[in-house]
N, C-alpha and C positions, 0 to 999 in steps of 0.2 A: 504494500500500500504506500503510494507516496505520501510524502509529509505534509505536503503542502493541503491535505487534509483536514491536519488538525489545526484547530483554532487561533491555539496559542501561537504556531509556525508563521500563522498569515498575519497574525496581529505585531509582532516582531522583526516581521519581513525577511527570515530565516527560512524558506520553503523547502531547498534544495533538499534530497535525502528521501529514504526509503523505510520504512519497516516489515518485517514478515516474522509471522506467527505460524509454527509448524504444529500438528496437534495429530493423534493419533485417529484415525478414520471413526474408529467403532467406540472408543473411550472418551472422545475428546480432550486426553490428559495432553496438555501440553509436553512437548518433547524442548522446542528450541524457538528462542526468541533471537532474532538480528536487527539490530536497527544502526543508521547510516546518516546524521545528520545535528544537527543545532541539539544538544541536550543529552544526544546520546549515554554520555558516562553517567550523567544523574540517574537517566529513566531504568538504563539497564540491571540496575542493584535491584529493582521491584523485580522486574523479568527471571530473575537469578532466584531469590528467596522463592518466588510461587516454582519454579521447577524443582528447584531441593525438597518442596512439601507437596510434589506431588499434584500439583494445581490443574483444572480442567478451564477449558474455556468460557463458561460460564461464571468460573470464576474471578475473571478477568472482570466480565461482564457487570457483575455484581457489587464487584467492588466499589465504595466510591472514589473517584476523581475526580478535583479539584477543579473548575471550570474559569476561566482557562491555563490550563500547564502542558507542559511537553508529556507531561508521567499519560495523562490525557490518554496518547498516543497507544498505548496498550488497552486500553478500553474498544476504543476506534476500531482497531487490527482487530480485537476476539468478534466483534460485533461486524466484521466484515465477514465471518466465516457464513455469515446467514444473512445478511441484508447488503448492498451494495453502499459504500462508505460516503461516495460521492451525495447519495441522497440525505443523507442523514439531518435532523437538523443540527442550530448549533451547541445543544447539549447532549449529542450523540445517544439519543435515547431509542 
């Protein structure tokens, strides 16, 4: 999913950059998070701790995030696995 996505990206003027969310087909468990842009090193530490616990993409989903922050961006991505991100509105619900 490009960055330029989420909220915080375009309100910053930081667009450049990608994220992807890998997730097991039938479990949903998250396997691997990447992301490539404005914030990266903060957002990644969240991505890191929910794969050590085991975390499913709903529970990305569920979680809350801060409107608007880059952490944002991992919401976006789980919630692209089922609805197309482009449409979303701006509290990604």
């Amino acid at each position: 999913m490009p960055v330029s996505l989420v909220p915080r990206a375009g309100a910053i003027r930081q667009t450049r950059g990608f994220i992807k969310m890998v997730a097991d087909a039938k479990t949903d468990e998250v396997l691997g998070v990447t992301m490539l842009g404005e914030g990266a090193a903060e957002v990644i530490h969240e991505a890191s701790m929910a794969l050590h616990f085991h975390a499913r993409v709903h529970d990305f989903i569920d979680l809350l995030h801060v409107y608007p922050t880059m952490a944002e961006a991992l919401k976006i991505v789980a919630i692209s696995r089922f609805k197309d991100p482009a449409r979303l509105s701006c509290c990604a619900e």
